[in-house]
C-alpha positions as CSV (number, residue, x, y, z in Angstrom):
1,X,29.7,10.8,12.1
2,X,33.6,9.5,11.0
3,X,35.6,7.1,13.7
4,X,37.8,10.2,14.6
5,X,34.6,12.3,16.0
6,X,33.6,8.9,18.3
7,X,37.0,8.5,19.6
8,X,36.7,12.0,20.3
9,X,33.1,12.3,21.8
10,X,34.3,8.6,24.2
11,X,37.5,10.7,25.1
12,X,35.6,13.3,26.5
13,X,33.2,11.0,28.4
14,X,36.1,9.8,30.7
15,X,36.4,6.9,28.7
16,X,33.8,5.2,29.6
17,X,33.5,3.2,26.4
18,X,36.8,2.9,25.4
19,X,36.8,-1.2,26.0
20,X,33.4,-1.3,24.2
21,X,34.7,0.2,20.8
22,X,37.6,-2.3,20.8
23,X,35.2,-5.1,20.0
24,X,34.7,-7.5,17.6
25,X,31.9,-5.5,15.9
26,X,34.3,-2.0,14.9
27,X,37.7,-4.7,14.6
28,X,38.8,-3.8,11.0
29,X,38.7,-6.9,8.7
30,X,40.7,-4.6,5.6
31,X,41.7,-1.9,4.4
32,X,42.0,0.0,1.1
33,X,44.3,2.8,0.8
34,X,43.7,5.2,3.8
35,X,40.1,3.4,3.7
36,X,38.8,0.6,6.6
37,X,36.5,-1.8,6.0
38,X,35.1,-3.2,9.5
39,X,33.1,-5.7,10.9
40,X,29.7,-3.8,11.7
41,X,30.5,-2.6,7.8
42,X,30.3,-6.2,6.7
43,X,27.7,-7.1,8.6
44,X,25.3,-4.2,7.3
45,X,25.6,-4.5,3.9
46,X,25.3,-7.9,3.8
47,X,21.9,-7.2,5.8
48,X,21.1,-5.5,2.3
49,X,21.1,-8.2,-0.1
50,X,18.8,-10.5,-1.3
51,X,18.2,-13.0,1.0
52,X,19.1,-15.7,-1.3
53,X,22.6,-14.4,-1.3
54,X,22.2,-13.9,2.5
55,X,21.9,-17.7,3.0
56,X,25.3,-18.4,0.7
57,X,27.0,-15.9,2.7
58,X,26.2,-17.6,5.9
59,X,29.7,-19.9,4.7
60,X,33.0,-18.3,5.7
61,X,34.0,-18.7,2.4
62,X,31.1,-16.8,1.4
63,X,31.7,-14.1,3.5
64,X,35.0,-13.9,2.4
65,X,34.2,-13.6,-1.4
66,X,31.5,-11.0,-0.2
67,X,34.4,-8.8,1.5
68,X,36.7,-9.3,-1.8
69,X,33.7,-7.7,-3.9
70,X,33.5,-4.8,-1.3
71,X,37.6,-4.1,-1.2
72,X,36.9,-4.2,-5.5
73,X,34.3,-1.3,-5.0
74,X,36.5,0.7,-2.2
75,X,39.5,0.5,-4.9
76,X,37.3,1.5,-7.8
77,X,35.6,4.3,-5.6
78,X,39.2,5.7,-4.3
79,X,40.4,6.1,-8.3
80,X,37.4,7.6,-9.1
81,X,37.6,10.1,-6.8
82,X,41.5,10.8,-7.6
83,X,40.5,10.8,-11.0
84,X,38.3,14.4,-10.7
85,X,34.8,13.2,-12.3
86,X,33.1,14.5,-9.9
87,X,33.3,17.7,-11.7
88,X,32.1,15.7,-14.8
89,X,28.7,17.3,-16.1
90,X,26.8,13.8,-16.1
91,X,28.2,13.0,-12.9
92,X,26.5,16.2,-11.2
93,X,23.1,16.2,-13.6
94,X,22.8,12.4,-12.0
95,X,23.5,13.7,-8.6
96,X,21.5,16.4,-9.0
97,X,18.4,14.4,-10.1
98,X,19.3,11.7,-7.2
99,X,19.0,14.8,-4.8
100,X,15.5,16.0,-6.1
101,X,14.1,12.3,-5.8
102,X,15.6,11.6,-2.1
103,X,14.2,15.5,-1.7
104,X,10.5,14.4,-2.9
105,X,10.6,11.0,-1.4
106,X,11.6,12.2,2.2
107,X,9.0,14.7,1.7
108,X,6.2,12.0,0.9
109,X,7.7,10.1,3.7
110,X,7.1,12.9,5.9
111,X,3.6,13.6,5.0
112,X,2.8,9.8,4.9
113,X,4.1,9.8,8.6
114,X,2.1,12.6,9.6
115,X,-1.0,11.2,7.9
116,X,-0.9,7.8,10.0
117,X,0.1,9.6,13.6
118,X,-2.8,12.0,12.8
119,X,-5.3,8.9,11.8
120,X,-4.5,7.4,14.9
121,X,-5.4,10.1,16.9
122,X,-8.6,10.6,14.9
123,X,-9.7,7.0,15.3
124,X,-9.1,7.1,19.2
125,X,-11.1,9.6,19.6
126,X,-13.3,11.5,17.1
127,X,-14.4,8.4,15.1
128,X,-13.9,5.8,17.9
129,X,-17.3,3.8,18.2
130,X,-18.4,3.1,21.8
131,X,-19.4,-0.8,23.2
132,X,-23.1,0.8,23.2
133,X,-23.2,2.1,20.1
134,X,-21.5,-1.3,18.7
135,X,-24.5,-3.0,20.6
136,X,-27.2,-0.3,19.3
137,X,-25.9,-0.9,15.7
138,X,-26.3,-5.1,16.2
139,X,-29.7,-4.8,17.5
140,X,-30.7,-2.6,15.0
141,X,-29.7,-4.7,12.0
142,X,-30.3,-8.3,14.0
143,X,-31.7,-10.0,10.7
144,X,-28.1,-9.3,8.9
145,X,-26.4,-11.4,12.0
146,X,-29.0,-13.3,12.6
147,X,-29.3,-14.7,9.1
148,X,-26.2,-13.6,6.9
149,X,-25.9,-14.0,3.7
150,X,-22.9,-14.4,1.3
151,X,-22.8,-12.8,-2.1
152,X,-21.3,-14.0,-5.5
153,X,-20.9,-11.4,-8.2
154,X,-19.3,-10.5,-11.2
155,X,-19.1,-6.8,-12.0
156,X,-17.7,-4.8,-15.3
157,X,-16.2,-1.3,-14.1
158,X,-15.7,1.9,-16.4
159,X,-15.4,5.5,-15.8
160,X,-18.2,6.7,-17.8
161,X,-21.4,6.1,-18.3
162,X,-21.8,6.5,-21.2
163,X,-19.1,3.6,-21.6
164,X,-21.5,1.5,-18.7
165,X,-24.4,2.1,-21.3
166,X,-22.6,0.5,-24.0
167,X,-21.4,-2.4,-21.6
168,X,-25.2,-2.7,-20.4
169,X,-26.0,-3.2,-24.3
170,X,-23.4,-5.7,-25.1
171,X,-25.0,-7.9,-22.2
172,X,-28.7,-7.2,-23.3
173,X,-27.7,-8.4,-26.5
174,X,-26.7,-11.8,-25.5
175,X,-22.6,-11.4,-25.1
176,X,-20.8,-13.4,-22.6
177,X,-20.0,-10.9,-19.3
178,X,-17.0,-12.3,-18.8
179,X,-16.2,-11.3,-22.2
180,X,-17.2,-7.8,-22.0
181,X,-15.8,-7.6,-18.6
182,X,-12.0,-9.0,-19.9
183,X,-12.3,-6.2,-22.9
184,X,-13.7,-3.2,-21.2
185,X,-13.7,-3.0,-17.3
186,X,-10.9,-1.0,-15.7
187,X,-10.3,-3.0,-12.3
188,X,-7.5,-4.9,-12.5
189,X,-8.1,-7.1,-10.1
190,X,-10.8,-8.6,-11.5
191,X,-11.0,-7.4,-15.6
192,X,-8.4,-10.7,-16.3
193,X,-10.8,-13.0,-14.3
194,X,-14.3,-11.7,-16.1
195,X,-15.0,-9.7,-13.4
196,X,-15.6,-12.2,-10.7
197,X,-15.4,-10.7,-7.1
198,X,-14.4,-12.6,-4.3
199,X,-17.3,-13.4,-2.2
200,X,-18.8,-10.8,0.0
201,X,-21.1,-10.0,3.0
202,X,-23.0,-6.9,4.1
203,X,-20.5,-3.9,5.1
204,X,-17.5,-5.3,2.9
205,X,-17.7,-2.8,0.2
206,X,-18.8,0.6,-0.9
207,X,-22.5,0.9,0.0
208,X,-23.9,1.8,-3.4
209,X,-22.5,-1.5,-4.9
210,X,-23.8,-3.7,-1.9
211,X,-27.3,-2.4,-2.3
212,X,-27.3,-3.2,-5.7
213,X,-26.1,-6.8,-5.4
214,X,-28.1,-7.5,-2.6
215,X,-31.1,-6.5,-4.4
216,X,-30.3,-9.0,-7.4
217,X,-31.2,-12.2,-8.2
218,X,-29.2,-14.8,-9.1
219,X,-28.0,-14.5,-12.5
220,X,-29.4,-11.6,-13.0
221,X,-28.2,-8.0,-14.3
222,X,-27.6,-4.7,-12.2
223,X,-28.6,-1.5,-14.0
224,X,-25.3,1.3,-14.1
225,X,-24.5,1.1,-10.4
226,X,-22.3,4.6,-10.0
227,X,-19.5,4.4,-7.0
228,X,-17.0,6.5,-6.0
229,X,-14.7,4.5,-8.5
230,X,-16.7,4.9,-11.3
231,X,-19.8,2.9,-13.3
232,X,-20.1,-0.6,-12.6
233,X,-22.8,-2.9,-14.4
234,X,-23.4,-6.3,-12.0
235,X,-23.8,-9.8,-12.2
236,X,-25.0,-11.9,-9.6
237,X,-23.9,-15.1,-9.8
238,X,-24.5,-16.7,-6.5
239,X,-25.7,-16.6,-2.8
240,X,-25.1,-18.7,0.4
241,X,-26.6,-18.8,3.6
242,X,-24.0,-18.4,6.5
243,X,-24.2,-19.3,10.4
244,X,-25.6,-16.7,13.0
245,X,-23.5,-14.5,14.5
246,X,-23.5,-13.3,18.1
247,X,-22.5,-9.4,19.1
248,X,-19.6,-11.1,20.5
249,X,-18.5,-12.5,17.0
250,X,-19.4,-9.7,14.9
251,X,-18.5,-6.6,17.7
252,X,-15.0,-5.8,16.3
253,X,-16.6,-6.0,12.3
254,X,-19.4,-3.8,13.5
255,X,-16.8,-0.8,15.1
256,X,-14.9,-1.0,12.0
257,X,-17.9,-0.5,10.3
258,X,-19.0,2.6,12.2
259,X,-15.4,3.9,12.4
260,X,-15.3,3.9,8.5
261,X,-18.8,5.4,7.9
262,X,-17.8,8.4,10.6
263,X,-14.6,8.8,8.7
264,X,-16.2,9.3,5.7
265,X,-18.4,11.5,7.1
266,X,-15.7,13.8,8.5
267,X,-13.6,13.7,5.1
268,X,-16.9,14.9,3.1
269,X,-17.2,17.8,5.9
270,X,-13.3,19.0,5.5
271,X,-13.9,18.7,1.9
272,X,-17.1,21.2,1.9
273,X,-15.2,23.4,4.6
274,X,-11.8,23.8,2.5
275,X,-13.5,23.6,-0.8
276,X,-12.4,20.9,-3.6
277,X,-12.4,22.0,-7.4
278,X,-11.5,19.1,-9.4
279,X,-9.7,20.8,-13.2
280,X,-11.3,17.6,-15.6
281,X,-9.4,19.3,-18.6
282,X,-6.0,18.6,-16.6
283,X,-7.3,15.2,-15.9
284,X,-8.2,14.2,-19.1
285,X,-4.3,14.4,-20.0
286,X,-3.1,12.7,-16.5
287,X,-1.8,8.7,-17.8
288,X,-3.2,5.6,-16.5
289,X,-1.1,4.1,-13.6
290,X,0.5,0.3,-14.0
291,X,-2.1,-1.7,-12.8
292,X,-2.5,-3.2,-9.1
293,X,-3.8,-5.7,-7.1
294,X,-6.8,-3.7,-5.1
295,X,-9.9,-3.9,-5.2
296,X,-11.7,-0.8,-6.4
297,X,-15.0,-1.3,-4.9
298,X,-13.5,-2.7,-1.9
299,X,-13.2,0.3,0.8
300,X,-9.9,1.4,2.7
């Protein structure tokens, strides 16, 4: 909405804000051509830049410069509209393409919005895990609280398993894992490192890799351990004993816990209801994404 529409809109009001837009934050600080540059102008874009330029423009005199480099744009901005390239083909193709991304970006912004409002509802009430239940859960796996246990492991991760057979063979055969695990496992966050984990306790990962740590003993080899992120082969490298914990201490853990595991639950029953076909001959050509920080075997 343009000055003129504000004045309007205020006019119309009785005038009720008339003092108000006469303030500091919409007094014009320069103008270009038929342009003005204002206060509330200034202000927000230098709310957009780096914040190390934020703190040199906290100086008048770096406020100042900051203002000459936006009256340099507004002059370069009003000849290139005088000069007709807007009608220039690479000029539209670029706005075109800028379109289609802000197009697919408010659209994932949309759904991403709609996903969370929706998961909240979910977890409030569907999936919500009662005190009693939370209690029923403790009692029923005292020995874990009681006596926890913390878990060091290395693990090699790889999509196949025919791949996890090969990686199981290399470490039969005497290789170094954190050898094999730097030149074959696909989890970033832990492939550079040999494959060493941060340390765990029961309920911090996927269920099918906790079992089969658990299980191990130290310095000993897993079998192929197959998760929902693909083939991992395991080394256990260490184990520590941990205090008790009371239901008061471990109540919140414990309703995250059962929260997750209904979750699950519910996904695998949509899934089965709508029906997922997965194409693997489209996959097969679908690139590797940069790598990231997170922990594949860790769970949402």
């Amino acid at each position: 909405m343009n000055r003129s529409v504000f004045r309007s809109v205020f006019f119309i009001l009785g005038g009720v804000f008339l003092a108000s837009c006469q303030t500091r934050h919409d007094e014009v600080v320069a103008k270009v051509g038929g342009e003005e540059i204002t206060v509330s102008d200034l202000q927000s874009r230098l709310r957009e830049t780096p914040s190390a330029y934020q703190q040199y423009a906290a100086s008048a005199e770096g406020r100042k410069q900051f203002l000459n480099l936006m009256v340099r744009e507004r002059v370069i901005l009003l000849e290139a509209k005088k000069s007709g390239i807007q009608r220039d083909p690479t000029y539209r193709q670029a706005i075109d393409q800028f379109r289609q991304k802000w197009e697919r970006s408010l659209k994932d912004n949309q759904d991403s919005l709609l996903v969370q409002t929706y998961l909240r509802k979910l977890r409030s009430k569907d999936l919500a895990a009662s005190d009693t239940e939370v209690q029923t859960y403790y009692e029923g796996h005292r020995a874990e609280f009681e006596h926890p246990v913390e878990v060091q492991a290395s693990h090699v991760l790889v999509p196949s398993e025919a791949e996890a057979q090969m990686v199981l063979s290399r470490l039969k055969n005497g290789e170094a894992f954190d050898r094999v695990a730097k030149e074959m496992s696909k989890d970033p966050a832990t492939a550079a490192r040999g494959g060493k984990l941060n340390p765990f306790r029961h309920g911090m990962l996927v269920p099918e890799f906790e079992a089969a740590a658990f299980q191990l003993k130290e310095g000993e080899l897993s079998g192929i351990v197959k998760t929902q992120f693909g083939f991992h082969i395991i080394k256990k490298t260490g184990e520590k004993n941990l205090p008790p914990r009371s239901l008061a201490d471990a109540k919140e853990e414990i309703r995250a816990r059962l929260e997750r595991e209904r979750f699950d639950q519910w996904v695998m029953a949509k899934q089965a209801t709508l029906g997922v076909k997965i194409n693997d001959q489209a996959m097969a050509a679908v690139k590797a994404p940069a790598p990231s920080a997170a922990n594949p075997v860790q769970e949402p």
